[in-house]
Backbone as JSON Lines, residues from 0, in Angstrom:
{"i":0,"aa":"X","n":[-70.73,-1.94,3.12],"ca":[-69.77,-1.19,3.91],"c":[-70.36,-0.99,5.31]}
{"i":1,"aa":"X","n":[-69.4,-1.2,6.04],"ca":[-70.15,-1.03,7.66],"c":[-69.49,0.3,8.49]}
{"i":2,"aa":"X","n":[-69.95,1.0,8.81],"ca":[-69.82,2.64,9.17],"c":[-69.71,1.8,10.88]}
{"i":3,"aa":"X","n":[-68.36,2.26,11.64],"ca":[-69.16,1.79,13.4],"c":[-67.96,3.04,13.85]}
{"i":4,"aa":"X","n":[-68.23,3.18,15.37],"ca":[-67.67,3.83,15.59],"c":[-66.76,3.7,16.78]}
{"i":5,"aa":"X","n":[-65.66,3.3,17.13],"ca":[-64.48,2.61,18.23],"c":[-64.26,2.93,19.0]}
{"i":6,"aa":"X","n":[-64.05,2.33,20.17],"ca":[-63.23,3.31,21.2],"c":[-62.36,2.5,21.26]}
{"i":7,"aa":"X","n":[-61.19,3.39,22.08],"ca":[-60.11,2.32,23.11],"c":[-60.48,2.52,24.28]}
{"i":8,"aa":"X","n":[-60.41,1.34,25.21],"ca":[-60.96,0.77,26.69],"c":[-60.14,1.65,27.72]}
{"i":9,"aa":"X","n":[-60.39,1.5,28.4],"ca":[-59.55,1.52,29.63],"c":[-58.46,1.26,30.04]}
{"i":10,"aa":"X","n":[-58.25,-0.07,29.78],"ca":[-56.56,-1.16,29.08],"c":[-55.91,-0.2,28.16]}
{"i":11,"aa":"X","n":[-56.42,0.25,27.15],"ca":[-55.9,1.01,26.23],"c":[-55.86,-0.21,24.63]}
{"i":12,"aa":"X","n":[-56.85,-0.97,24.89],"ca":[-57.16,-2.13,24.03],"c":[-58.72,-1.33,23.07]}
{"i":13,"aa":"X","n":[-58.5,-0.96,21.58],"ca":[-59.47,-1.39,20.72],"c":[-59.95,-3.2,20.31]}
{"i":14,"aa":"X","n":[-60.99,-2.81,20.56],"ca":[-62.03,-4.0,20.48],"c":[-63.16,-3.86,19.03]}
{"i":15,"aa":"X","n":[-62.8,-5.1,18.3],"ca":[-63.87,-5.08,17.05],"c":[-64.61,-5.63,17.4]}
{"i":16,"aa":"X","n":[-65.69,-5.08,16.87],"ca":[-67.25,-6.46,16.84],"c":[-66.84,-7.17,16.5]}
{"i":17,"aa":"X","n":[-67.67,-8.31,16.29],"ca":[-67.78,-9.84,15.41],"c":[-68.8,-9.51,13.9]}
{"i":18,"aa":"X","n":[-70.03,-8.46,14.21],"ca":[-69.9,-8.0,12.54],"c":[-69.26,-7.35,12.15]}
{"i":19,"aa":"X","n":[-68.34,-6.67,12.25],"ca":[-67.1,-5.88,12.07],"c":[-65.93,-7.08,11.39]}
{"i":20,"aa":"X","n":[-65.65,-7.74,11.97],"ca":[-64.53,-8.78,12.12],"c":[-65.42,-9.77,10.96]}
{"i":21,"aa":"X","n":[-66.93,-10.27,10.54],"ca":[-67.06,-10.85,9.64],"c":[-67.18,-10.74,8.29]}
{"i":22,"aa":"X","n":[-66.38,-9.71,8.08],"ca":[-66.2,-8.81,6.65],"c":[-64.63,-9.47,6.41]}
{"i":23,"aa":"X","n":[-63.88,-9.46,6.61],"ca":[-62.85,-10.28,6.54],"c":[-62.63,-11.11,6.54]}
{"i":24,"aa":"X","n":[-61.66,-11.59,5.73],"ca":[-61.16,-13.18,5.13],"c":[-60.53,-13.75,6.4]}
{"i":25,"aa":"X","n":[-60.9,-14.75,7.2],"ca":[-60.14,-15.3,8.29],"c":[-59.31,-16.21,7.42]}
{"i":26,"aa":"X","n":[-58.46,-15.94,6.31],"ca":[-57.81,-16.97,5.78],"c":[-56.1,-16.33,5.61]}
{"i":27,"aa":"X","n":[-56.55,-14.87,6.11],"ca":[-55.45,-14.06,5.69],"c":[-54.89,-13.28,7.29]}
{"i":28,"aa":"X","n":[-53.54,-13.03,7.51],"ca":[-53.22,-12.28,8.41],"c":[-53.13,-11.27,8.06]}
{"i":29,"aa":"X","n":[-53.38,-9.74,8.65],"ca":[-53.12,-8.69,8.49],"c":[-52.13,-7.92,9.24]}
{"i":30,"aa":"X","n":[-51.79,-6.85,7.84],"ca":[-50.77,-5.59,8.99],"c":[-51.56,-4.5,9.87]}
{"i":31,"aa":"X","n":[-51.37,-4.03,10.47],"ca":[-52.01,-3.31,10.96],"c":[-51.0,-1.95,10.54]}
{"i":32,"aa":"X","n":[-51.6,-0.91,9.75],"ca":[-50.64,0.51,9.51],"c":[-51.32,1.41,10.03]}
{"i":33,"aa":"X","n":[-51.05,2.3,10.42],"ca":[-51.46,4.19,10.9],"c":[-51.08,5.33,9.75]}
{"i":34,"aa":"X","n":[-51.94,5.76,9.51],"ca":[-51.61,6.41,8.38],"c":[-52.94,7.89,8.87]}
{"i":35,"aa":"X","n":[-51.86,8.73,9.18],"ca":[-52.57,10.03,9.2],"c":[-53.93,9.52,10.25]}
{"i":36,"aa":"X","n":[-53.21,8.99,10.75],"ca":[-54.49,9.03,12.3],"c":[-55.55,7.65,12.23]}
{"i":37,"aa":"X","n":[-55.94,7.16,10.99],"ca":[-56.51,6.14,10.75],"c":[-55.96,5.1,10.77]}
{"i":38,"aa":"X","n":[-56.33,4.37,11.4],"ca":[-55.62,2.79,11.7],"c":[-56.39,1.68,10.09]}
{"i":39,"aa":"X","n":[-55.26,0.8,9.42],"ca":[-55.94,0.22,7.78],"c":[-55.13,-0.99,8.55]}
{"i":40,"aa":"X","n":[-55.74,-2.39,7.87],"ca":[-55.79,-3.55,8.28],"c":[-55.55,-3.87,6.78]}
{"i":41,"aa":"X","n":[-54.41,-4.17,6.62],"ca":[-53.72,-4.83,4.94],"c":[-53.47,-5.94,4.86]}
{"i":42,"aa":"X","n":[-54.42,-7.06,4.1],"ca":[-53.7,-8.33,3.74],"c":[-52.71,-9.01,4.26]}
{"i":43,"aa":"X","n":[-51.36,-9.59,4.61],"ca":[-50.28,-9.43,4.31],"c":[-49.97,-10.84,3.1]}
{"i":44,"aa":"X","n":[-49.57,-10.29,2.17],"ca":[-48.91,-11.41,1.14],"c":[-48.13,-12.14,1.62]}
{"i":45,"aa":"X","n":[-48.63,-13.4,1.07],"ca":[-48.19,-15.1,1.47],"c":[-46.36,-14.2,0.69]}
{"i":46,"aa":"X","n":[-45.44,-14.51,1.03],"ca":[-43.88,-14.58,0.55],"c":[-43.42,-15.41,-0.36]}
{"i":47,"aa":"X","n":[-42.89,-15.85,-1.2],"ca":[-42.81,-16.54,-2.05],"c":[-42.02,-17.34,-0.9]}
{"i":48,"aa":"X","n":[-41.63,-18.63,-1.8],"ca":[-40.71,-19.66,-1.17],"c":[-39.4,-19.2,-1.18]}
{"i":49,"aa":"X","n":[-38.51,-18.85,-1.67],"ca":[-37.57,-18.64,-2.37],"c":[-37.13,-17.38,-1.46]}
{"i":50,"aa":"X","n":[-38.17,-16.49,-0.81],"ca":[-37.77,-15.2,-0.05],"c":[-37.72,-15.78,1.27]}
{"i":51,"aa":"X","n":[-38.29,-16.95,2.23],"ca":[-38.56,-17.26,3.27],"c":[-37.64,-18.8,3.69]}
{"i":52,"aa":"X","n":[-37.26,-19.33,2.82],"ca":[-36.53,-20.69,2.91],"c":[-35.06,-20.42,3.21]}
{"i":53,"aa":"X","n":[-34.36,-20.95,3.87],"ca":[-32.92,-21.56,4.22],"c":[-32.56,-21.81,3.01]}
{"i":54,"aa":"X","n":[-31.1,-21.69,3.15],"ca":[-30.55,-22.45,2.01],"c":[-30.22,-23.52,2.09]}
{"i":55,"aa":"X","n":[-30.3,-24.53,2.89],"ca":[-30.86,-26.01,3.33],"c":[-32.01,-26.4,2.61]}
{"i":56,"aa":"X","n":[-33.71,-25.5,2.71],"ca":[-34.48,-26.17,2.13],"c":[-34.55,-25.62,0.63]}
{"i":57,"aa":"X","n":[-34.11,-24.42,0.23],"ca":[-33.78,-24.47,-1.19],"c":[-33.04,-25.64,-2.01]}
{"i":58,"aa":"X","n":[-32.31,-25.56,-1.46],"ca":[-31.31,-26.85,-2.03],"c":[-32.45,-28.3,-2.24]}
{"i":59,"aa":"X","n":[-32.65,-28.31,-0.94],"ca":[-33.94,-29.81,-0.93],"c":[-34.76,-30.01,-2.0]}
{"i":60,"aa":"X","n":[-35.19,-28.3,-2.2],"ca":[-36.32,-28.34,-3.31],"c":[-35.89,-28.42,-4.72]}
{"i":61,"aa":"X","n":[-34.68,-27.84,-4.97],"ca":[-34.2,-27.64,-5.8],"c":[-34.23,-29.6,-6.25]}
{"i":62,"aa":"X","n":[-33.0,-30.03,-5.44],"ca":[-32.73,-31.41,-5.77],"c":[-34.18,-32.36,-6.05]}
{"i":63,"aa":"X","n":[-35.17,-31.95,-5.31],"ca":[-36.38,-32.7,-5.4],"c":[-36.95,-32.59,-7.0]}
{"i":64,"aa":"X","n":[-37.25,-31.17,-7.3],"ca":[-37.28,-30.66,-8.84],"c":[-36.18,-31.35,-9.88]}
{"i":65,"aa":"X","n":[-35.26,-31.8,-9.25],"ca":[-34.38,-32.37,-10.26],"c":[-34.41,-33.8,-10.4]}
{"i":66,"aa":"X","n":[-34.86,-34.31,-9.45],"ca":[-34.96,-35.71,-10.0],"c":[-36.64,-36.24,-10.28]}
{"i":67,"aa":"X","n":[-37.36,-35.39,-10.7],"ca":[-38.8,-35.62,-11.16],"c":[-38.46,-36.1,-12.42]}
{"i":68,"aa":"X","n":[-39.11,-36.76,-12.92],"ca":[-38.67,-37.38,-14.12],"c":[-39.1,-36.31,-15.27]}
{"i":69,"aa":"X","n":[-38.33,-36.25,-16.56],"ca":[-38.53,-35.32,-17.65],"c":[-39.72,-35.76,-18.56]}
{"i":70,"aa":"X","n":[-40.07,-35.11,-19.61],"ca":[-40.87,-34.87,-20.3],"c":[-40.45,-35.74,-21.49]}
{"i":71,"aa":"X","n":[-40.8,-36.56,-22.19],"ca":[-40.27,-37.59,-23.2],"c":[-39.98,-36.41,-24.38]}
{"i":72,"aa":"X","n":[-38.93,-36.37,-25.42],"ca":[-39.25,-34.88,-26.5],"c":[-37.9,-35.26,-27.5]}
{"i":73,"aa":"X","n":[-38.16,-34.79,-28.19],"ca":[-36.67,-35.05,-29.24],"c":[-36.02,-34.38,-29.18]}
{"i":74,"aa":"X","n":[-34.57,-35.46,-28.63],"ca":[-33.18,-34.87,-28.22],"c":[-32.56,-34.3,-29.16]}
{"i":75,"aa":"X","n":[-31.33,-33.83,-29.16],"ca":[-30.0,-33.66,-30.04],"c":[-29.51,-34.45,-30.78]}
{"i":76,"aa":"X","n":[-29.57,-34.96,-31.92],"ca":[-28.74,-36.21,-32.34],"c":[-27.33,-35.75,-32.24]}
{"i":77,"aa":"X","n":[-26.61,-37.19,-31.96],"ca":[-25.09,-36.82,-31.39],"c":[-24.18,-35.92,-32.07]}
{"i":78,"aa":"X","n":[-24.42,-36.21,-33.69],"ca":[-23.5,-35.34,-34.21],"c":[-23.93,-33.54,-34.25]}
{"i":79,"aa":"X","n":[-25.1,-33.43,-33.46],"ca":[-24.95,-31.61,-33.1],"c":[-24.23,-31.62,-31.87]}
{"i":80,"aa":"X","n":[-23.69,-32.15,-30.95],"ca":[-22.91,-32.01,-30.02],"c":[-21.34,-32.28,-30.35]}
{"i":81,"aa":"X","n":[-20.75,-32.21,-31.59],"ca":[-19.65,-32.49,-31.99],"c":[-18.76,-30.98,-31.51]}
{"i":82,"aa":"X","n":[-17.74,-30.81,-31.68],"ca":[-16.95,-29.53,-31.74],"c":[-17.53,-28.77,-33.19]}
{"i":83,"aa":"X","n":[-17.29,-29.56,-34.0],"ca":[-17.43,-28.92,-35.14],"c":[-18.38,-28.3,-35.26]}
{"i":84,"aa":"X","n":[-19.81,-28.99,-34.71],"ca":[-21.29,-28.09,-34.48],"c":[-21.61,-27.74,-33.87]}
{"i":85,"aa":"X","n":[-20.57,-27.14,-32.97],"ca":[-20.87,-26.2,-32.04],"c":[-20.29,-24.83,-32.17]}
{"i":86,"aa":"X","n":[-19.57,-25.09,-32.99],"ca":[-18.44,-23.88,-33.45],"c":[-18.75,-23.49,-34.57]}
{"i":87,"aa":"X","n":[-19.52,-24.11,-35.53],"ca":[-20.13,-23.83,-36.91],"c":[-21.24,-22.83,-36.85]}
């Protein structure tokens, strides 16, 4: 844990160290929240696809997922798709 202690400049710009800043994942963007006077630096979660896509590239993906070829497996033989065995 690294204890430091901040100011804001002149600009009105806080400035982190670089050992400060190498405790963190540079793989992730963060939020920046204020909470009761303390400034917290949160993750932000990747979004799923599905929350961030058009419905242009849903569709794309969708259709792409659909023509991957299936899984070889034992079908229905024809006569369970009759009326009669479906209603039985």
């Amino acid at each position: 844990m690294i204890n430091k202690i901040l100011e804001i400049d002149s600009q009105g710009e806080l400035r982190v160290p670089a050992e400060v800043l190498r405790q963190l994942s540079f793989t992730h963007q963060y939020r920046l929240e204020i909470r009761e006077g303390a400034l917290i630096l949160k993750p932000v979660r990747e979004q799923p696809f599905w929350e961030v896509a058009t419905p242009e590239e849903r569709a794309d993906r969708w259709l792409t997922w659909a023509e991957q070829p299936r899984p070889q497996g034992v079908g229905l033989p024809d006569e369970a798709l009759t009326r009669d065995a479906i209603y039985d």
